[in-house]
VOGU-3710 file (C-alpha; in Angstrom, 3 decimals, decimal comma):
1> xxxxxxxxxx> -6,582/0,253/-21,318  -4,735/-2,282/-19,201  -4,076/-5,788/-21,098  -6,227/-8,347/-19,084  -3,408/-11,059/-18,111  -1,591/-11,451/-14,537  -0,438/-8,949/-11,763  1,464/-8,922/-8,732  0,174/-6,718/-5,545  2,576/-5,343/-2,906
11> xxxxxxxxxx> 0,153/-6,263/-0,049  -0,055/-5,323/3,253  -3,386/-6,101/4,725  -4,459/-2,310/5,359  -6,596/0,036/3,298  -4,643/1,613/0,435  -3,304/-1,840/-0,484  -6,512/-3,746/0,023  -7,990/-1,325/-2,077  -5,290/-1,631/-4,604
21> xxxxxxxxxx> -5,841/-5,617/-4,788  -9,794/-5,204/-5,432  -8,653/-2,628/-8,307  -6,349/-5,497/-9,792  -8,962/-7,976/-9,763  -11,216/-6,125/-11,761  -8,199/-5,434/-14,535  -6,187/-8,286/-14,732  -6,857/-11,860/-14,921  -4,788/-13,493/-12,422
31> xxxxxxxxxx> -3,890/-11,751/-9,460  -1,183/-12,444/-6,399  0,026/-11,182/-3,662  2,908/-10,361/-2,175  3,418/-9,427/1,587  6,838/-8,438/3,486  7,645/-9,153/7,251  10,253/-6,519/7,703  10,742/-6,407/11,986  7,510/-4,021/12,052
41> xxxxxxxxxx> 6,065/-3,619/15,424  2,533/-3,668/14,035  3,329/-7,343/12,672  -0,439/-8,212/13,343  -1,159/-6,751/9,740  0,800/-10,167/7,965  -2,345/-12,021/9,493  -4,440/-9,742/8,348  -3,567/-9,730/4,686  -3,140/-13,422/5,011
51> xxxxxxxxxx> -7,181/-13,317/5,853  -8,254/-10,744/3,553  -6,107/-12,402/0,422  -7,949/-15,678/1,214  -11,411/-14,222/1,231  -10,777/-12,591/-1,983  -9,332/-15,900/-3,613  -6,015/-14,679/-4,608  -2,892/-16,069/-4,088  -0,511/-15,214/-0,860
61> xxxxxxxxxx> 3,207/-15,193/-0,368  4,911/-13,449/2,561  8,716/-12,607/2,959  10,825/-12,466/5,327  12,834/-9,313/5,464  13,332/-8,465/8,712  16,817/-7,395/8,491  16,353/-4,532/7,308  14,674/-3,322/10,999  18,215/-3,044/12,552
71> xxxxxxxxxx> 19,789/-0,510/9,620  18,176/2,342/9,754  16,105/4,124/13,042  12,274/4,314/12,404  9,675/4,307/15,084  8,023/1,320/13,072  10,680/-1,364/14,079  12,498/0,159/17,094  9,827/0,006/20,571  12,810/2,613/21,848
81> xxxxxxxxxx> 11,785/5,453/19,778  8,555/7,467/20,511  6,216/7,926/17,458  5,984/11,487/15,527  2,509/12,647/15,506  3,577/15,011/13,412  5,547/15,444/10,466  9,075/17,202/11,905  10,140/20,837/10,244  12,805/20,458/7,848
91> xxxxxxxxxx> 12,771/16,809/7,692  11,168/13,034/7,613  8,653/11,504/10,489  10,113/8,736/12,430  7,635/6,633/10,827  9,796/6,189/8,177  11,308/3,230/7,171  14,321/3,848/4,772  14,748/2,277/1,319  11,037/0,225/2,531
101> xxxxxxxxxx> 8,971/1,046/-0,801  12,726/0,479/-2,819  13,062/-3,128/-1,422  9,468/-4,523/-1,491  9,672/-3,301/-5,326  12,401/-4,684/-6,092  12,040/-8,057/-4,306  8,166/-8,315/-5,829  9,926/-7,791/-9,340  12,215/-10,516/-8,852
111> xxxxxxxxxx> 9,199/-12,988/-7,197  6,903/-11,752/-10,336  9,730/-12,493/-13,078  10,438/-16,143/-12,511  6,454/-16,303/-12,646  6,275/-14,943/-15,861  4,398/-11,318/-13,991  5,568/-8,435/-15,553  2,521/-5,797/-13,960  3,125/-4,684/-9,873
121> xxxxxxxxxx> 0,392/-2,895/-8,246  1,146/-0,771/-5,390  -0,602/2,035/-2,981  1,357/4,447/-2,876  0,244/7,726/-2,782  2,070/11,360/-3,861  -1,506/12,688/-2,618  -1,253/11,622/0,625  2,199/10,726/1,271  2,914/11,362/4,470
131> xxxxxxxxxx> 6,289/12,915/3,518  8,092/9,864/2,769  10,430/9,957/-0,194  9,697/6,654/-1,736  5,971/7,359/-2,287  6,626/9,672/-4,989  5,372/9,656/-8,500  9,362/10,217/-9,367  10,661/7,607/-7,282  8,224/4,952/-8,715
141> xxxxxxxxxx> 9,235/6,243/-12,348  12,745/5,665/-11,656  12,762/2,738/-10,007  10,731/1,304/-13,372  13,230/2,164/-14,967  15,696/0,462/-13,147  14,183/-2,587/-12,301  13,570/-2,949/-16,342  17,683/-2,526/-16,770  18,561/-4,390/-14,116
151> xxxxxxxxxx> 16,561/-7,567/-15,392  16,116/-6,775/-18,950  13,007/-7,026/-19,042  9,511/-4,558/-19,590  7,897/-4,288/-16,036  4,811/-2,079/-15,420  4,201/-0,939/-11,904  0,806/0,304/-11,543  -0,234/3,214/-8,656  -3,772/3,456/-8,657
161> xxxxxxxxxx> -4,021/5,711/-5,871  -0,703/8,469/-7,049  -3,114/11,135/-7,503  -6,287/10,219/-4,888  -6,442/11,907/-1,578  -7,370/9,699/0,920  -11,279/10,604/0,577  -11,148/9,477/-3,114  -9,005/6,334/-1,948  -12,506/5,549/0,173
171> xxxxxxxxxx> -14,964/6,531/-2,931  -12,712/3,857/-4,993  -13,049/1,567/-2,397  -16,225/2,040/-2,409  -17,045/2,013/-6,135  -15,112/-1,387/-6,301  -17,506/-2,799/-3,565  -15,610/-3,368/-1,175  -16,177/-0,456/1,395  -16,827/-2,810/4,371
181> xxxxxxxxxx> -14,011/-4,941/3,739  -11,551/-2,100/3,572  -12,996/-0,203/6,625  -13,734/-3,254/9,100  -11,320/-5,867/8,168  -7,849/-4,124/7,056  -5,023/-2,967/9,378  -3,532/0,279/8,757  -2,535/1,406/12,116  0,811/1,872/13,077
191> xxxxxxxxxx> -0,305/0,452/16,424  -1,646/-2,642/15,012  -5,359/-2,111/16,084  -7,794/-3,384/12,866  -10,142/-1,442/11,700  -10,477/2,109/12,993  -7,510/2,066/14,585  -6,200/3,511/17,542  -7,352/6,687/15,893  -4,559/8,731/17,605
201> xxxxxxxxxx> -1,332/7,480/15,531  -0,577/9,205/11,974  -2,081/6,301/9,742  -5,641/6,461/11,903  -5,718/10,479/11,733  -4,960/10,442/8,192  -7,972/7,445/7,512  -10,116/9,025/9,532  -10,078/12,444/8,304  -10,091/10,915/4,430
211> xxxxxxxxxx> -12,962/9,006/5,952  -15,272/11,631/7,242  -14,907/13,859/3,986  -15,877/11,129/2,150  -18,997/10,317/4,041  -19,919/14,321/4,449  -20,081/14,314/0,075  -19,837/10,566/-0,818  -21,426/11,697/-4,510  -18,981/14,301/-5,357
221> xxxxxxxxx> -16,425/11,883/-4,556  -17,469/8,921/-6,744  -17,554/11,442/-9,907  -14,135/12,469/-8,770  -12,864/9,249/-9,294  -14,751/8,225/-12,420  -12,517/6,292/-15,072  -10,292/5,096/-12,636  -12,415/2,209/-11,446
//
């Protein structure tokens, strides 16, 4: 059982995080938020977590990190380089951003320490990772680690979704109330369109496809997910 008292979310305004904010709400007492402008081209999605942070009362704080677009090449801050639509053989889709998950960790530790936070939320996903490195159940174990030597101090970073397929990310969503928030109002597309997307980029197949499984067994889901609410 989690001890009621204050979290920080890693917040991004689209579904796995939005869901991961409603899922904080209901287990700590105070909850905030932390968002990261990194030089993304689907930028749009600050806005959007500005909005959906405000309608569900919790505190917002965006940073500026947009240096980070010009070291590495990712199709998510260079317009030059053509989107993967699939993941390539033998290695990582364009899509992803280097060291991304390892920074916005690390920087939301710092932000949550001289605020006296010591719990992180995030959304990522082994389940459903995409095939990025830093979304894995390892990486986020390590990095605890780290972040608890590097500052002395006990952190606990929370993944509520590690183990949910994208189906059972929509039954928690769902079981938390806030299906219609999460499916009309957050940004996940890589081609910053709200909602259901642009439905042709990797983030839109991968929602939609989690979406219409849920819907086709929506009951078999929600026991699926039971305890985790």
């Amino acid at each position: 059982m989690i001890n009621k008292n204050k979290a920080l979310t890693v917040f991004s305004g689209g579904q796995d995080s939005t869901t991961c904010l409603y899922w904080a709400l209901q287990h700590f007492d105070e909850v905030h938020t932390i968002t990261f402008s990194y030089g993304q081209k689907h930028s749009f999605e600050v806005e959007v977590a500005r909005k959906i942070a405000g309608k569900a009362g919790v505190d917002f704080h965006l940073v500026d990190i947009s240096t980070i677009a010009g070291i590495g090449k990712n199709s998510l801050t260079d317009s030059a380089i053509a989107m993967d639509q699939e993941k390539p053989e033998g290695g990582w889709p364009n899509t992803f951003v280097p060291g991304r998950n390892m920074f916005f960790l690390s920087i939301a530790a710092v932000y949550a320490r001289e605020r006296g936070i010591f719990d992180l939320v995030t959304g990522v996903s082994q389940t459903d990772f995409s095939g990025y490195p830093d979304c894995r159940d390892s990486f986020i174990r390590s990095l605890n680690v780290t972040l608890n030597l590097a500052m002395e101090e006990q952190f606990v970073i929370h993944t509520p979704l590690m183990w949910l397929d994208k189906a059972q990310t929509w039954a928690l969503a769902d079981s938390l109330g806030v299906f219609d928030i999460v499916r009309n109002e957050t940004l996940t597309c890589y081609n910053g369109v709200p909602g259901d997307g642009c439905g042709h980029c990797p983030s839109c197949r991968l929602r939609k496809e989690g979406l219409e499984k849920y819907l086709s067994d929506r009951e078999s889901f929600q026991c699926s997910i039971d305890g985790i609410v």
